[in-house]
C-alpha positions as CSV (number, residue, x, y, z in Angstrom):
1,X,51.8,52.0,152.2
2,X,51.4,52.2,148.4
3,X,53.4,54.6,145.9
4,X,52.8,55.4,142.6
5,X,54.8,56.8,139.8
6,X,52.7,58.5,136.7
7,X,55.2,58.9,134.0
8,X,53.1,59.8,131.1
9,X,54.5,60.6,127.7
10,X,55.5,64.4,127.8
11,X,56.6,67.1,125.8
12,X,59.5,69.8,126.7
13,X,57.3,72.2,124.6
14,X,59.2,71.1,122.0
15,X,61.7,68.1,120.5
16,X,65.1,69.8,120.7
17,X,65.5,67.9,117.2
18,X,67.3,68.9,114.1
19,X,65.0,72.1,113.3
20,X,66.3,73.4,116.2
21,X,69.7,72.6,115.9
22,X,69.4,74.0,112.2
23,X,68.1,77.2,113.1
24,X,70.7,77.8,115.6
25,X,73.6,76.5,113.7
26,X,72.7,79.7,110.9
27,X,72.1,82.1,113.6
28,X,75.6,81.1,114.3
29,X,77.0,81.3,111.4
30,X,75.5,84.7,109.9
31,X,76.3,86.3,113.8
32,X,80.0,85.4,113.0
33,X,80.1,86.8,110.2
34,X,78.7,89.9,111.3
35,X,81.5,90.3,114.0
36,X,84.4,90.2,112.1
37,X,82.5,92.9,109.7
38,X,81.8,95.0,113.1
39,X,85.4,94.9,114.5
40,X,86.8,95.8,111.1
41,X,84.3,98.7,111.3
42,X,85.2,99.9,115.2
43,X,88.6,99.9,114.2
44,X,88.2,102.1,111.0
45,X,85.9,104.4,112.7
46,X,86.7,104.7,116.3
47,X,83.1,104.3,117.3
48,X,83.1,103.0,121.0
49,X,79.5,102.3,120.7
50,X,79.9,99.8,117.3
51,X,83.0,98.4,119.2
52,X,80.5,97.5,122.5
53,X,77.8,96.4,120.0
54,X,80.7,94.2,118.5
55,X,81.2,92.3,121.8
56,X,77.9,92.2,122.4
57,X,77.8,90.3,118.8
58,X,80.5,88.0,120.4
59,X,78.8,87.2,123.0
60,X,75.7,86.3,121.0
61,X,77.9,84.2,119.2
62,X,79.3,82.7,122.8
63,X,75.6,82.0,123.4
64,X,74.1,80.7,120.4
65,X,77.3,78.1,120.4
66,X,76.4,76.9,123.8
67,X,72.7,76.9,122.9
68,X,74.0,74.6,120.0
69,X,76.0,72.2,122.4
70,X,72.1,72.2,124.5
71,X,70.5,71.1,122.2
72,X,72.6,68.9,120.9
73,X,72.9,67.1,124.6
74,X,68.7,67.7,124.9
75,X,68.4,64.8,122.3
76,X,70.3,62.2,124.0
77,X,68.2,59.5,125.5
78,X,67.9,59.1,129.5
79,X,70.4,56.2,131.1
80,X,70.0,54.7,134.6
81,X,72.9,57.0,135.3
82,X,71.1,60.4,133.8
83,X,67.5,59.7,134.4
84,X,66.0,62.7,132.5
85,X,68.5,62.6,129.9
86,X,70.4,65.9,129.7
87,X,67.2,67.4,129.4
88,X,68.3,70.8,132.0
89,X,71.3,71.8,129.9
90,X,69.1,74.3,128.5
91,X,68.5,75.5,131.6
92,X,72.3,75.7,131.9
93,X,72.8,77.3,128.6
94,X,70.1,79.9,129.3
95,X,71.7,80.8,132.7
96,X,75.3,81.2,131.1
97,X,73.9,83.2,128.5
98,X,71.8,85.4,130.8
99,X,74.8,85.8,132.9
100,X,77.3,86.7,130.2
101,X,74.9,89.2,128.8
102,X,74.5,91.2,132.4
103,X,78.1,91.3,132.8
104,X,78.3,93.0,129.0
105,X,75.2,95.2,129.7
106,X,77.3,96.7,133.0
107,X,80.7,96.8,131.1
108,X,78.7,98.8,128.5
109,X,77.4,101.4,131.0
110,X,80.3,101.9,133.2
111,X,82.5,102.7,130.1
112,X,79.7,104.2,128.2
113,X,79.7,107.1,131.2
114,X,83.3,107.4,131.2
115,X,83.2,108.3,127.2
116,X,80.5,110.7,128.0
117,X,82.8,112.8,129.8
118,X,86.2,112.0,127.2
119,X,84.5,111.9,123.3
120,X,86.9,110.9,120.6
121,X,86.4,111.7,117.0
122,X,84.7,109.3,115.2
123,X,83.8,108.4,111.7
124,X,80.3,108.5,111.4
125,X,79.6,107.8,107.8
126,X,81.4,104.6,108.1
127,X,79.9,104.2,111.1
128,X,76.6,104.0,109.7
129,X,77.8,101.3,107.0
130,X,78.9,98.9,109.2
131,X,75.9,99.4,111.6
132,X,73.4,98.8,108.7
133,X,75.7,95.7,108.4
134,X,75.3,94.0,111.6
135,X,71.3,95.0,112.0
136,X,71.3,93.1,108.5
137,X,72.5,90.1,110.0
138,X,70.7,90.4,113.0
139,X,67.2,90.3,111.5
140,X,68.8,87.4,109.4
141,X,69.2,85.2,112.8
142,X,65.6,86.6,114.2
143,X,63.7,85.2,111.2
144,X,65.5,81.9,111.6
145,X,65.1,81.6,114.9
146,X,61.4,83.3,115.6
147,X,59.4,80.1,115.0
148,X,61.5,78.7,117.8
149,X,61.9,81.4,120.4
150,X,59.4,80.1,122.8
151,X,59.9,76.8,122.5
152,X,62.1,76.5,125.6
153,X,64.5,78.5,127.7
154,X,67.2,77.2,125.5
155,X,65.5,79.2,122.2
156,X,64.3,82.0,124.3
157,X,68.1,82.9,125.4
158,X,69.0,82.7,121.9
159,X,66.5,84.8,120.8
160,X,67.0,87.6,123.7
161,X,70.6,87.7,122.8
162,X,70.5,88.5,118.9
163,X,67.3,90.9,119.6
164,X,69.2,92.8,122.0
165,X,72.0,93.0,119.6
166,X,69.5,93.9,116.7
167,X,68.6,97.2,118.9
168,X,72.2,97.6,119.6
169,X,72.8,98.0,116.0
170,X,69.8,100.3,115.6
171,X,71.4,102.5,118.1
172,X,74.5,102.5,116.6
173,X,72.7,103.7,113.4
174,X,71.3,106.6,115.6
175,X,74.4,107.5,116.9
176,X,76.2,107.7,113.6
177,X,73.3,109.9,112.0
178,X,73.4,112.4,114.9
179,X,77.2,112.9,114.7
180,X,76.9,113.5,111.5
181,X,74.1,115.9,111.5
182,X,75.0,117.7,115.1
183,X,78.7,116.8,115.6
184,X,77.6,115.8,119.2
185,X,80.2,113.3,119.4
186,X,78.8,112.5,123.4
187,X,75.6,110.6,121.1
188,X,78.0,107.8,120.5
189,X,78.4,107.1,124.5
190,X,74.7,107.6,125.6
191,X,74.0,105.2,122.6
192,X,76.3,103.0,123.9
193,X,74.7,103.6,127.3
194,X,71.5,102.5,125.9
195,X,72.5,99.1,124.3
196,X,73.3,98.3,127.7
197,X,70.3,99.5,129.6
198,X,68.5,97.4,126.9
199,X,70.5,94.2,127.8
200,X,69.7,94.5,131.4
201,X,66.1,94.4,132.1
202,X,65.1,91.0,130.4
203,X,68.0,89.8,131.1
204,X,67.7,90.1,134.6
205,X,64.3,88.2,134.2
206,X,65.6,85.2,132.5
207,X,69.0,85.2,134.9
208,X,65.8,84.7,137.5
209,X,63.9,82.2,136.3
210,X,66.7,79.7,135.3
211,X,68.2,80.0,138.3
212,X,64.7,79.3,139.7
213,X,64.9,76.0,138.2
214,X,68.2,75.1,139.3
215,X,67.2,75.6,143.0
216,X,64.4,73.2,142.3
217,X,61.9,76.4,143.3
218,X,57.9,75.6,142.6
219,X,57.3,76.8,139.1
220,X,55.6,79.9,138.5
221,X,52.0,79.6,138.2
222,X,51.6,76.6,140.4
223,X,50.6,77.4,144.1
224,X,51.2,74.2,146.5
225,X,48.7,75.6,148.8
226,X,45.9,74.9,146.3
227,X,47.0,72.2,145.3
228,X,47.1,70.8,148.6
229,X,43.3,71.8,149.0
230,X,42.2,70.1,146.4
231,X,43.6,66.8,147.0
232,X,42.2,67.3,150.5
233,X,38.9,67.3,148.8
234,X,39.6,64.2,147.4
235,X,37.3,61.3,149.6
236,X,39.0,59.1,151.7
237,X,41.9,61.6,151.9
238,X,42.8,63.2,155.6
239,X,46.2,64.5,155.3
240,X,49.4,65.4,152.8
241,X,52.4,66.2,153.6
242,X,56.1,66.2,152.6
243,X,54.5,68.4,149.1
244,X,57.3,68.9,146.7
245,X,57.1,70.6,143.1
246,X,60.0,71.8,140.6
247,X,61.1,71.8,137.5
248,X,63.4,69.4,135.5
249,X,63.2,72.0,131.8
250,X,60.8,73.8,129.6
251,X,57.7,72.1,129.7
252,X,58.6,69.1,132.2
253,X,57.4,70.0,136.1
254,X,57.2,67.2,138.5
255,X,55.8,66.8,141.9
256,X,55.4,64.5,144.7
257,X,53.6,63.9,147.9
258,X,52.8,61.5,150.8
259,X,49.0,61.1,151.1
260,X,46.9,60.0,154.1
261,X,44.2,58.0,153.5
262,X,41.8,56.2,155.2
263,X,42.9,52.4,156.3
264,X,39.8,50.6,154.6
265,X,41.5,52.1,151.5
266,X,44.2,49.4,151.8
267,X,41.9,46.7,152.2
268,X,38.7,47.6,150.1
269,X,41.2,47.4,146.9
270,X,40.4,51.4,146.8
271,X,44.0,52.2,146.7
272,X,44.5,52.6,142.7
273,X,41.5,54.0,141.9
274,X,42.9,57.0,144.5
275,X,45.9,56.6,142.8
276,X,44.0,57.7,139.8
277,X,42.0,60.2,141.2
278,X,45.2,62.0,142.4
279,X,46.7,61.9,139.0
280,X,44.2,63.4,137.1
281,X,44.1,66.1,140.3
282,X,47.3,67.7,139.5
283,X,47.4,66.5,135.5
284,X,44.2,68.3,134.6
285,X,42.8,70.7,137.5
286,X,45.6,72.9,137.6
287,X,46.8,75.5,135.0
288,X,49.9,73.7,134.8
289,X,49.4,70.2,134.0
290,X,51.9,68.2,136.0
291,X,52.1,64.6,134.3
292,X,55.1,63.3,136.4
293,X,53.9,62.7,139.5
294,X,54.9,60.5,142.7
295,X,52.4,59.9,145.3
296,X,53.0,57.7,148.3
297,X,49.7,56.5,149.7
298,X,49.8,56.3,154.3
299,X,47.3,55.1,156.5
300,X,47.0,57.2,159.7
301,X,49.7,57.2,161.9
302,X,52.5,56.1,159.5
303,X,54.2,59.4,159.4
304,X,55.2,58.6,162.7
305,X,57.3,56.1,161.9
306,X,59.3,57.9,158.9
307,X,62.8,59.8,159.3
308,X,63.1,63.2,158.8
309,X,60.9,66.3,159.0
310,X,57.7,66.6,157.4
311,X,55.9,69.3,156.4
């Protein structure tokens, strides 16, 4: 038997360094800031739908802290204790975030169809004020974090948060105008009705996909089955088995395998230059280039002799 561990230098998309730190720590800030404008606003004008959009700031601001605190922990080295580092707290920021948001987004619509039926008077000029205010700040915190909003799941929770909150804002703006146009004081639940049917839908997707990672699923866009063919193709090769492939963040898939090979391989010397061979396979062939993998090389008949299932 022969194993062999390819742990080439990687990238998690990107260095959760101090541009991304910086970009978060102002989103923070200017999201803040916006809040305590936005409650002061609610209050003076009654507005149930700037009052939601006002939590929904919150919880931005709940999210871009803990995306702060990720990436903060992303840049710690790895120890023999924590072998990757704490390379998957984005992962866990991202599914906090996702989660908090869904929870808002169904708060939102359950009392947004309760005001529907039970409007209040509201103050729609102010209303529009302190809207304007809040979709300032939002597009504030988009510019400073767009150049990083793909950049890991990390960014791209960030980024959903304060977007969804920008169109919150631009609904509460809508809202405001048509009260004050109509006097349909029911806009001011179906807008806040919309901020949360606008939360929902990608936030559902991202709530998915962490979760994905966490229970080590193959990521998307990788299918095992092919990947198994082709290392079948692979001379000398007869069998694999015991095919694993997950996640550890953004950027950084891993995989292992058991391989059978043919006996002369561990006589002939053959051995690394399979070793190679199945490296570049699943480094280079497949649309995800997996650069940490573990192979363990078998002759024939050594499965037989392992514990546990294989498959």
């Amino acid at each position: 038997m022969s194993g062999h561990d390819h742990s080439h230098g990687h990238s998690r998309g990107s260095a959760p360094g101090e541009t991304h730190q910086g970009r978060l720590l102002t989103a923070l800030g200017v999201t803040l800031a916006v809040f305590v404008l936005q409650v002061i606003g609610a209050l003076l004008t009654g507005s149930l739908a700037l009052l939601f959009d006002s939590a929904h700031v919150l919880t931005d601001a709940s999210g871009l802290a803990m995306a702060l605190l990720a990436a903060r922990l992303m840049a710690r080295p790895s120890t023999n204790r924590r072998t990757w580092g704490f390379a998957r707290a984005e992962v866990l920021a991202a599914t906090a975030q996702a989660a908090v948001l869904l929870a808002v987004g169904l708060v939102v619509l359950v009392e947004g169809v309760q005001r529907l039926f039970h409007p209040a008077d509201i103050a729609s000029g102010e209303m529009i004020w302190f809207g304007a205010i809040g979709l300032a700040g939002n597009v504030i915190s988009l510019l400073v974090l767009m150049g990083g909003r793909s950049k890991n799941f990390n960014m791209r929770a960030a980024f959903l948060e304060v977007m969804n909150d920008a169109l919150g804002s631009v609904a509460v703006i809508v809202a405001a105008v048509v009260i004050s146009t109509t006097g349909w004081m029911q806009a001011d639940a179906v807008v806040a009705m919309l901020i949360g049917a606008l939360i929902l839908p990608r936030t559902v997707k991202l709530l998915l996909e962490t979760v994905g990672v966490l229970l080590e699923s193959t990521p998307a866009g990788l299918d095992l089955d092919k990947v198994r063919a082709h290392i079948l193709e692979i001379d000398h090769v007869r069998a694999v088995h015991d095919l694993h492939a997950s996640q550890i963040a953004t950027g950084l898939p891993i995989l292992s395998a058991h391989v059978v090979v043919d006996e002369e391989c561990f006589h002939d010397g053959h051995a690394p230059a399979m070793l190679d061979q199945l490296q570049t396979c699943v480094a280079g062939h497949f649309s995800i280039s997996i650069e940490h993998s573990t192979f363990q090389l078998e002759p024939v008949g050594h499965a037989e002799h392992e514990l546990g299932a294989h498959h």
